[in-house]
C-alpha positions as CSV (number, residue, x, y, z in Angstrom):
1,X,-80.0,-40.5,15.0
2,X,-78.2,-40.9,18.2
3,X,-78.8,-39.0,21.1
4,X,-76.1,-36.7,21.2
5,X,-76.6,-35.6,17.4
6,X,-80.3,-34.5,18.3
7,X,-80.9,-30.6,18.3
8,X,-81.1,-28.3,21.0
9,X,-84.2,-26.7,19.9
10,X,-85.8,-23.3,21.2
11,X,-88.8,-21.2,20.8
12,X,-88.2,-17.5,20.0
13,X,-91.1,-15.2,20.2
14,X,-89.3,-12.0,19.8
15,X,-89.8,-11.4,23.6
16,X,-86.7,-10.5,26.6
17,X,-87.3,-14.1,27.8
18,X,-87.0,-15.6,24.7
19,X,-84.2,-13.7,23.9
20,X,-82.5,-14.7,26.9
21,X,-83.3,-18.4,26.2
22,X,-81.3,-18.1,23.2
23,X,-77.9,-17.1,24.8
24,X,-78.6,-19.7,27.3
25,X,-79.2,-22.3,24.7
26,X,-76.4,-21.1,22.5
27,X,-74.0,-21.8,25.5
28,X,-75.7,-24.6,25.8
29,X,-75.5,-26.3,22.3
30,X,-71.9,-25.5,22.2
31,X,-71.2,-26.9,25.4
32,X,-72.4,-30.3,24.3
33,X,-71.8,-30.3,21.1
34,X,-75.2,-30.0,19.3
35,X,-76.5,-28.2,16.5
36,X,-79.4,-25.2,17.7
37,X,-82.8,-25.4,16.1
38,X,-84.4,-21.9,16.9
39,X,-88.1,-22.1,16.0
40,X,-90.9,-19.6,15.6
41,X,-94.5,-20.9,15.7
42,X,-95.9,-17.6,14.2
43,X,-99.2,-18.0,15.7
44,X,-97.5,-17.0,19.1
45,X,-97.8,-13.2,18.2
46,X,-101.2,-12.6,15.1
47,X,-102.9,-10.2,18.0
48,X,-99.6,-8.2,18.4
49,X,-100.1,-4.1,17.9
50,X,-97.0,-2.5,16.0
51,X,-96.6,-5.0,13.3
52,X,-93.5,-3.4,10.5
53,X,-95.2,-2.5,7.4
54,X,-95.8,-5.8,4.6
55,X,-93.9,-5.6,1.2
56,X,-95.9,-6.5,-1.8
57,X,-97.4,-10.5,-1.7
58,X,-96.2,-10.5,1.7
59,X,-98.4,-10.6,4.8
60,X,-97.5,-8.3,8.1
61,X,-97.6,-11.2,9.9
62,X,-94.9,-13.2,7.7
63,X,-92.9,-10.3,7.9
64,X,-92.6,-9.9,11.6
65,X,-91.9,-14.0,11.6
66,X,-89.3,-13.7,9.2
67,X,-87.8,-10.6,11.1
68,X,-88.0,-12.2,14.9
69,X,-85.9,-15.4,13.5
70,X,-83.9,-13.5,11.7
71,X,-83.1,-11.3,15.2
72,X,-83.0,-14.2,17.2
73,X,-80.4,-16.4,14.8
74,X,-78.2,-13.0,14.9
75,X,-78.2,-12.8,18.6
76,X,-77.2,-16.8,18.4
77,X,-73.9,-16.2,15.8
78,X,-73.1,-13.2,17.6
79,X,-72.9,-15.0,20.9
80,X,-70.8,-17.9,20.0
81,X,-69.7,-18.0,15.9
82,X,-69.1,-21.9,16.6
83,X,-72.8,-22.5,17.2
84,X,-74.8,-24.6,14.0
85,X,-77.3,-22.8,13.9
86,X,-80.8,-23.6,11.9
87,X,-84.7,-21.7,11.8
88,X,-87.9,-22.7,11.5
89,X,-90.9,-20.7,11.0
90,X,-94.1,-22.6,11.8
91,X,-97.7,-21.2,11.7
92,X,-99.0,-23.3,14.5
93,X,-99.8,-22.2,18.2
94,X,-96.6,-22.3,20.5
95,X,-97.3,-25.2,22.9
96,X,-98.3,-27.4,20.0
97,X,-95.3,-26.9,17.6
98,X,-92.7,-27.3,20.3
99,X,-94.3,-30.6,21.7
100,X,-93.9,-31.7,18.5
101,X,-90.7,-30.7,18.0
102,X,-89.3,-32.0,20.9
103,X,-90.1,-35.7,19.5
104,X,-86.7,-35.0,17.8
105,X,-84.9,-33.2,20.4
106,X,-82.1,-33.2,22.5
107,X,-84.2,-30.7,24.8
108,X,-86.9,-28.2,24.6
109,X,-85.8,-24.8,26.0
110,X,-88.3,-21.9,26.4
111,X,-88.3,-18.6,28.3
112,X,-90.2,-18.0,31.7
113,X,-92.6,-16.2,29.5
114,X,-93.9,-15.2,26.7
115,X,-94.6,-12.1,24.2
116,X,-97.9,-10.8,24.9
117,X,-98.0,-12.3,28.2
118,X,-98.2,-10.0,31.4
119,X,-95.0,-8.7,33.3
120,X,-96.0,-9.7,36.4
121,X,-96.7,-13.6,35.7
122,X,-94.1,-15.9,37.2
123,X,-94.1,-17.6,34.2
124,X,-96.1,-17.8,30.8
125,X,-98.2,-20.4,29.6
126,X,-95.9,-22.3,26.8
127,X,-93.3,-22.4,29.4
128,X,-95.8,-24.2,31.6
129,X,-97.2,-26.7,29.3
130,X,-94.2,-27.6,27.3
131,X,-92.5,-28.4,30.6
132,X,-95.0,-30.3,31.7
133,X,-96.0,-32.4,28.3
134,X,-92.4,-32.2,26.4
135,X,-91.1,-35.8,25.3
136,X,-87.8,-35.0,25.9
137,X,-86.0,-32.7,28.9
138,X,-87.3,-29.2,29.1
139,X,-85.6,-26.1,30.2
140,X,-87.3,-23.0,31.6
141,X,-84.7,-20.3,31.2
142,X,-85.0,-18.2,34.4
143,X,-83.3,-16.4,37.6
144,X,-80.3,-14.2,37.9
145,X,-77.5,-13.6,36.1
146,X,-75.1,-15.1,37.6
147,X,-77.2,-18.7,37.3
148,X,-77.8,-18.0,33.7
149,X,-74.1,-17.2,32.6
150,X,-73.3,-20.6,34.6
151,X,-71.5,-18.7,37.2
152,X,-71.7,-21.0,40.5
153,X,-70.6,-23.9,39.2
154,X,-73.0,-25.9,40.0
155,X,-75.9,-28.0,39.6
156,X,-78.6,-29.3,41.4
157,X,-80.4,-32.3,41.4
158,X,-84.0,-32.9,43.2
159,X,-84.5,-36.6,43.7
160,X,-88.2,-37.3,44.0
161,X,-90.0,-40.7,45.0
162,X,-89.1,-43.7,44.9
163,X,-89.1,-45.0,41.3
164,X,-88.7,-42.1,39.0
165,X,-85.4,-40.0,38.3
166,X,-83.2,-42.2,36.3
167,X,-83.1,-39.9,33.3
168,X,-83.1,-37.1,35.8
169,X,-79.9,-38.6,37.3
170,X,-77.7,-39.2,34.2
171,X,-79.1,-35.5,32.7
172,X,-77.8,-34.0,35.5
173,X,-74.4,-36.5,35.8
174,X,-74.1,-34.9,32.1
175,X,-74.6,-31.4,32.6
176,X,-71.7,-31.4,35.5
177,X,-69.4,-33.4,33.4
178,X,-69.7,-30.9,30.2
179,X,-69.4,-27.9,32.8
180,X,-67.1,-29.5,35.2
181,X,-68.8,-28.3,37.8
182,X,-70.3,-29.9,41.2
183,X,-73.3,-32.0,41.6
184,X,-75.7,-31.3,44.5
185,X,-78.0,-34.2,44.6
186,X,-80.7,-33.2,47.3
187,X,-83.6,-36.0,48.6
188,X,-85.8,-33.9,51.0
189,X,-87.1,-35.8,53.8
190,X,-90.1,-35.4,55.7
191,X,-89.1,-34.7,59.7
192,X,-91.4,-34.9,62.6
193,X,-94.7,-33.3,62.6
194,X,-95.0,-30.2,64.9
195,X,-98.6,-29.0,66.2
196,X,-98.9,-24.7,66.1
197,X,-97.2,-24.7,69.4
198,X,-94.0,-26.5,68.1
199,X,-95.2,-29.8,70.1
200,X,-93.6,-33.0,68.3
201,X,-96.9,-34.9,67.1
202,X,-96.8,-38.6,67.9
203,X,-96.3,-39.9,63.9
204,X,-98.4,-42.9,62.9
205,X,-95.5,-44.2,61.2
206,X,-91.4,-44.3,62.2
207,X,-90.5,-40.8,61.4
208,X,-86.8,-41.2,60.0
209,X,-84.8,-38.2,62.0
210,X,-80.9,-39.4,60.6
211,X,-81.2,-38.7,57.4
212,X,-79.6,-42.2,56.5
213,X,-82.5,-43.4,55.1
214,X,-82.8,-40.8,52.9
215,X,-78.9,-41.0,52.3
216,X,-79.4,-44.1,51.0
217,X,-81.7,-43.8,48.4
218,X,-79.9,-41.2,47.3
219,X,-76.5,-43.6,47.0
220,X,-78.2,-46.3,45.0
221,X,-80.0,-44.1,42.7
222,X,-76.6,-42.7,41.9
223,X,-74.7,-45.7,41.6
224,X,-75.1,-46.6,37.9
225,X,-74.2,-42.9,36.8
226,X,-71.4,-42.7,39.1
227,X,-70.1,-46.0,37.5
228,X,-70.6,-43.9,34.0
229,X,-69.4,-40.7,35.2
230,X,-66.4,-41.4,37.5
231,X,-65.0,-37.9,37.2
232,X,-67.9,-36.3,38.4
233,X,-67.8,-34.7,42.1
234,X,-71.1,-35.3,43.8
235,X,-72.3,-33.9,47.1
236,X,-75.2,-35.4,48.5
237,X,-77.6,-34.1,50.8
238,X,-80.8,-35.3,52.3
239,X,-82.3,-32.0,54.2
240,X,-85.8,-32.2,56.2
241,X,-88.4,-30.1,55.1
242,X,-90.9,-30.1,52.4
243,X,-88.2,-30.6,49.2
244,X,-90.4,-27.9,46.6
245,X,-89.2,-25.1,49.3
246,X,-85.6,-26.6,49.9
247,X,-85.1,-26.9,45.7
248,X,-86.7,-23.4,45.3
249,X,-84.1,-22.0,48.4
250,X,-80.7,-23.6,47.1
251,X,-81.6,-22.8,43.4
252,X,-80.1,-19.2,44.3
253,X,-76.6,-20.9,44.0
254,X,-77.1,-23.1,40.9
255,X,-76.7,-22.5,37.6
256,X,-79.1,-25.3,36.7
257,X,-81.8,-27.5,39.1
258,X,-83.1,-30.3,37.5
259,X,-86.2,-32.7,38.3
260,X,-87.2,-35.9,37.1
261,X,-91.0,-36.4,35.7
262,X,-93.3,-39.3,35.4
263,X,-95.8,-38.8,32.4
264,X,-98.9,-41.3,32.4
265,X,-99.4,-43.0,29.4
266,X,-102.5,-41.4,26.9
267,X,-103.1,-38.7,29.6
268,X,-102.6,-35.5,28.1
269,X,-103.2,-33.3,31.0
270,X,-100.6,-31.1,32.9
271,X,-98.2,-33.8,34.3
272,X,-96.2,-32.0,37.0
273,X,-95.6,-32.4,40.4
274,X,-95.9,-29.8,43.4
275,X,-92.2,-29.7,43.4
276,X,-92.1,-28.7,39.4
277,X,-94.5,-26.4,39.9
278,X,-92.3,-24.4,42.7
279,X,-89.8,-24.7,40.6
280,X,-90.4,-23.4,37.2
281,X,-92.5,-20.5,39.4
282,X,-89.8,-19.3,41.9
283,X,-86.4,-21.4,41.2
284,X,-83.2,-18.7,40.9
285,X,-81.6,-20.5,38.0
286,X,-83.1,-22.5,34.7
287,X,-85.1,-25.4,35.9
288,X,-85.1,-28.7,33.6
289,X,-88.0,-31.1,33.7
290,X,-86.6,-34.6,32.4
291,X,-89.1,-37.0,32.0
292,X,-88.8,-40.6,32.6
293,X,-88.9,-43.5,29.6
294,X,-91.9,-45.5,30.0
């Protein structure tokens, strides 16, 4: 199965995020092409309170899966009658079904949180995990509007060290060639080190104040995609300050940031960077976490 046939699959929960994952990933799926997989790992809501009443041999909890797929494929046709649509129901924990999942995905896209899960967190636990575990690119659906309907027309790239970020880079070369839109490839750089007083401490190192160093990475990582790419229109910028903060701040006028992610082989703990972190936490617009091949 090639690449570009794999699903766009997306966990529905029955919850506003959720929901709103679902138009994003509709537009999404279309976009490039790909059939939606909407999946439901029923264990997600057994504690819920206001379950609909069970018909006969049927269990509440059956019920209320069969009815929050339904809702959610609904939502899907109504948005976009050209989407391929198909549903799941697993009875598995969240987390576990859409790792799993997404060793036969195009992406994983989840909401910032999810149903059960308090108002005020930043962003839910699935969200969290998958993004920081998932085998293939995952999205966070978050931020404004505007970002989620792909209003700005464009889309942001963080470059992180040295070494990672080539699946990051052809992702993102992607995404702006299916949206036509521009391609803000940002590689933070650290500046000079100020004391309290806004003194310039004496580095140990050479502290690079051009930026051309930092320009320069940023050309050769780019080369092979701009090569595959051509029509593409990249801007890129190499900004000085600590690069979580200046991803998080220009997020407000992207429709999409994307990071790449280094995942250590047999370690199956949280693998996410501080930058990833900031991100999926505060970014304006749908964060994607693409991790590199080993």
């Amino acid at each position: 199965m090639g690449t570009m046939t794999l699903p766009l699959v997306v966990g529905v929960d029955g919850s506003e995020p959720s929901l709103v994952a679902v138009d994003w990933a509709v537009d999404e799926a279309v976009r490039h092409g790909l059939p939606l997989r909407l999946v439901h790992a029923s264990l997600w809501v057994r504690y819920e309170a206001g379950l609909p009443p069970a018909g006969p041999g049927q269990s509440s909890e059956q019920v209320l899966a069969e009815h929050i797929v339904a809702a959610a494929a609904d939502r899907a046709e109504r948005r976009n009658r050209d989407a391929k649509i198909t549903t799941d129901i697993v009875p598995e924990e969240a987390t576990a079904a859409l790792l799993r999942e997404g060793g036969a995905a195009f992406a994983l896209v989840t909401g910032s949180r999810g149903r059960g899960e308090l108002r005020g967190l930043l962003l839910g636990s699935v969200g969290l995990a998958v993004a920081a575990r998932a085998p293939c690119p995952a999205v966070v659906v978050r931020g404004d509007r505007v970002g989620l309907a792909g209003g700005h027309g464009r889309i942001l790239l963080g470059l992180g060290e040295a070494g990672t970020g080539t699946e990051a880079v052809r992702f993102a070369f992607r995404e702006a060639e299916v949206r036509g839109c521009v391609l803000d490839v940002v590689r933070a750089r650290r500046g000079p080190a100020h004391d309290r007083s806004g003194n310039r401490l004496q580095a140990e190192g050479p502290v690079d104040t051009s930026g051309e160093s930092a320009s320069c990475v940023v050309d050769a990582r780019l080369t092979a995609a701009i090569d595959e790419y051509p029509h593409v229109r990249t801007r890129p910028a190499a900004p000085e300050g600590p690069a979580g903060k200046i991803l998080v701040d220009r997020s407000a006028a992207a429709d999409l940031v994307i990071i790449g992610a280094r995942r250590g082989k047999g370690h199956f703990g949280l693998q996410l960077s501080r930058v990833g972190h900031a991100l999926l936490h505060h970014a304006q617009c749908p964060v994607a976490v693409v991790p590199e091949r080993q």
